[in-house]
C-alpha positions in Angstrom: 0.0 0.0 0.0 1.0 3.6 -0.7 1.5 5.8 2.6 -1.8 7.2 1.6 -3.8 4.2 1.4 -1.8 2.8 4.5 -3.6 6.0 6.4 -6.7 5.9 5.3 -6.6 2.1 6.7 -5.1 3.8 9.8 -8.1 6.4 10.3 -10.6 3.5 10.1 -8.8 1.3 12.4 -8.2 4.2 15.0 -12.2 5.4 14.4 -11.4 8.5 13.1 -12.7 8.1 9.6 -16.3 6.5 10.0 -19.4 6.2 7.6 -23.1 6.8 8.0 -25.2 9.8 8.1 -24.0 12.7 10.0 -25.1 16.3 10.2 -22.0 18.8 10.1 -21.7 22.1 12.1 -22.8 23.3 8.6 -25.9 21.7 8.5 -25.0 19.5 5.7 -25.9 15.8 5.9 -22.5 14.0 4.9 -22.2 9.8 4.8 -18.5 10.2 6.2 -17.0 12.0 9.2 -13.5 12.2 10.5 -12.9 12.6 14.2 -9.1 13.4 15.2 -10.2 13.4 19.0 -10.4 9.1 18.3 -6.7 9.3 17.6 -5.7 8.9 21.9 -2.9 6.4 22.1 1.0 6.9 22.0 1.6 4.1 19.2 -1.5 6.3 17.1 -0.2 9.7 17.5 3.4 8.2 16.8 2.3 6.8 13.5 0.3 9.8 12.9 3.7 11.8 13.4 4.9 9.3 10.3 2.2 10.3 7.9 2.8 14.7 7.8 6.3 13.6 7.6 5.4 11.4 4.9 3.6 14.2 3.5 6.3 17.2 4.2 9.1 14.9 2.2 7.4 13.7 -0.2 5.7 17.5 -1.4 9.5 19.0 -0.6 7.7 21.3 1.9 10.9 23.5 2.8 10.4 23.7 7.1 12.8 25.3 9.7 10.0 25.4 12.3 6.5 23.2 12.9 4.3 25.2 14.7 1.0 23.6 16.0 -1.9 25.9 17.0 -2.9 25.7 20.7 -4.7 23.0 21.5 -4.9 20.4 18.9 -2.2 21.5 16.9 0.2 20.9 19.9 0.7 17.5 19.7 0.5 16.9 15.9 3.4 19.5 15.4 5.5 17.3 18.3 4.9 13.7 16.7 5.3 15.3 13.0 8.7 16.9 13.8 9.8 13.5 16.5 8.9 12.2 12.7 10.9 14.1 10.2 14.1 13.1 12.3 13.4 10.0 12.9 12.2 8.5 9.5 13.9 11.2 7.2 16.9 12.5 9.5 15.8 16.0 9.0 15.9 18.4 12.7 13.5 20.8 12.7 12.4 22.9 15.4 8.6 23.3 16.6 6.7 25.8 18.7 3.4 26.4 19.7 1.2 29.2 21.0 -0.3 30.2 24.4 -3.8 30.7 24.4 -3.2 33.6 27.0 0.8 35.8 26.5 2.8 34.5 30.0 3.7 37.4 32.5 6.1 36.0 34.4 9.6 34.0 33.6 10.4 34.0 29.8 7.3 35.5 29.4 5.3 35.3 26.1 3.2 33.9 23.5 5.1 31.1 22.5 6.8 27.7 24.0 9.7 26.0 21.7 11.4 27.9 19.4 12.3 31.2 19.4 11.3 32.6 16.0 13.4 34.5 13.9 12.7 37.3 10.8 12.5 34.6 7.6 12.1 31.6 9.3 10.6 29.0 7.1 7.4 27.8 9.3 5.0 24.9 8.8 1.7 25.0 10.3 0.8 21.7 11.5 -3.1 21.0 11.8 -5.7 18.4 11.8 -8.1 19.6 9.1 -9.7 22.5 7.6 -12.8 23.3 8.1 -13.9 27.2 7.8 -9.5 28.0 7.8 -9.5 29.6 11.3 -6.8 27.9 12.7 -4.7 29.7 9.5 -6.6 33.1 9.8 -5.8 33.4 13.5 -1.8 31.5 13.5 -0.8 34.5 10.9 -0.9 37.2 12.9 0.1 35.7 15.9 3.8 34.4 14.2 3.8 37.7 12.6 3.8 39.2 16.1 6.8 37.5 16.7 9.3 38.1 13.9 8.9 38.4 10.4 8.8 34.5 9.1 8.4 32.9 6.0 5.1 30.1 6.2 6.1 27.9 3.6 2.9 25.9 4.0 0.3 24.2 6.0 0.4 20.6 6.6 -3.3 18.6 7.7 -4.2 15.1 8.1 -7.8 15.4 5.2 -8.9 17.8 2.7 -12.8 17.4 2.3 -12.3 19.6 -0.7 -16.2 21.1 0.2 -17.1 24.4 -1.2 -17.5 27.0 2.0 -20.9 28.0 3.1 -20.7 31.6 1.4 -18.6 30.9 -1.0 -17.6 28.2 -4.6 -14.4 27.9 -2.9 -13.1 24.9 -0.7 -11.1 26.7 2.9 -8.2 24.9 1.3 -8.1 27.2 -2.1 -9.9 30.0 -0.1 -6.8 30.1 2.0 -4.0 30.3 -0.5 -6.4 33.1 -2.0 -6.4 35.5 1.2 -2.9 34.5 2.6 -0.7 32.9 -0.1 -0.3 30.5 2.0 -0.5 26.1 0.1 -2.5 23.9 2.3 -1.4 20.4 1.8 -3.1 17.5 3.1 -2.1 13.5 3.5 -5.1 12.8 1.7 -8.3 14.1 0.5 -11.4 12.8 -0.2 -10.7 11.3 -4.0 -8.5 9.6 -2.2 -11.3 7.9 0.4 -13.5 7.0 -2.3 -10.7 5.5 -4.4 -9.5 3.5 -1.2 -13.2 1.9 -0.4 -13.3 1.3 -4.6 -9.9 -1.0 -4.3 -10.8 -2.3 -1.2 -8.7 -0.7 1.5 -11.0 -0.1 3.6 -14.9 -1.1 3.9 -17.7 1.2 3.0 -19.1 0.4 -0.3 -22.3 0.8 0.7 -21.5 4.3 1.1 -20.1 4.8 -1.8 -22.7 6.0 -4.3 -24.1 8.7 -1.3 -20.2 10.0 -0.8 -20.0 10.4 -4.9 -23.7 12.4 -4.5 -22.3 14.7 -1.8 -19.7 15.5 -3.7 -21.6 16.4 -6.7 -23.3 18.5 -4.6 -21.2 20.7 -2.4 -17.4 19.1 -3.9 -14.8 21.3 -5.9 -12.1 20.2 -7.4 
């Protein structure tokens, strides 16, 4: 199996990636939904690490720096760069942001690295829903020094046009900031891995095509 299809085995198996009928926070009805809360274990979020480094080699994302967005982002960034060093041999930093600036001892809004005027930063996430994880981690690194984010690294793109919008967050994200989401997979990739087999769910497959039809881009 390609790393892709290895991880969409991996979501299933953990009971992130599950079928059915679900209503979103948007109010759509979708027959899929992906909860990274499922992923709880230090073997998971170890191979989970393996898969945005997977996904940061293999797309030749240029990273000094992961940051992960308080909460969730927090450990992602940690198992992605505990990753990169020890699959690919490349030492990057990582950081990650208060949710309130510390007042006393080293002070400030960040833990890890200290950031630096053109540091090349990676945002590490889980996915992309409405992009404001991205909207709100810009300013805040900007705050800091004057770095370069090369990219944004998260685990599914649903590639789902926005609620006001023909966009998906993905493409509306590199519109507003410049800024090239990349994801592990997205979900051409699901279908195509319930198609070959990878995983089960082709009884869900005609409804995932519909939705798709419906609210997909790309």
């Amino acid at each position: 199996m390609t790393y892709k299809e290895e991880f969409i085995k991996f979501m299933v198996d953990s009971g992130v990636l599950t079928f059915g009928e679900f209503t979103l926070k948007s109010g759509r009805k979708a027959p899929y939904f992906i909860n990274c809360g499922n992923y709880k274990t230090g073997a998971q979020l170890s191979r989970l690490g393996g898969f945005y480094a997977d996904c940061i080699k293999e797309n030749g994302i240029e990273a000094e720096t992961l940051f992960g967005p308080a909460y969730k982002g927090i450990p992602l960034a940690v198992a992605a760069v505990t990753s990169l060093a020890d699959k690919y041999g490349i030492d990057c930093c990582y950081c990650f942001d208060r949710k309130e600036a510390k007042d006393h001892g080293e002070g400030g809004m960040f833990v890890g690295k200290k950031l630096e005027d053109g540091e090349k930063v990676v945002i590490i996430d889980d996915v992309m829903t409405s992009g404001k994880a991205l909207r709100e981690s810009l300013p805040k690194l900007k705050s800091a020094a004057d770095v370069n984010v090369t990219a944004m690294v998260i685990t599914v793109d649903r590639m789902e046009k926005s609620l006001d919008g023909e966009l998906s967050a993905v493409e509306q994200a590199y519109k507003d900031f410049g800024v090239k989401v990349y994801s592990i997979v997205n979900i051409n990739d699901i279908i195509k891995a319930i198609e070959d087999g990878i995983v089960p769910g082709t009884e869900y497959l005609e409804s995932m095509k519909e939705y798709r039809k419906m609210y997909g881009v790309g």
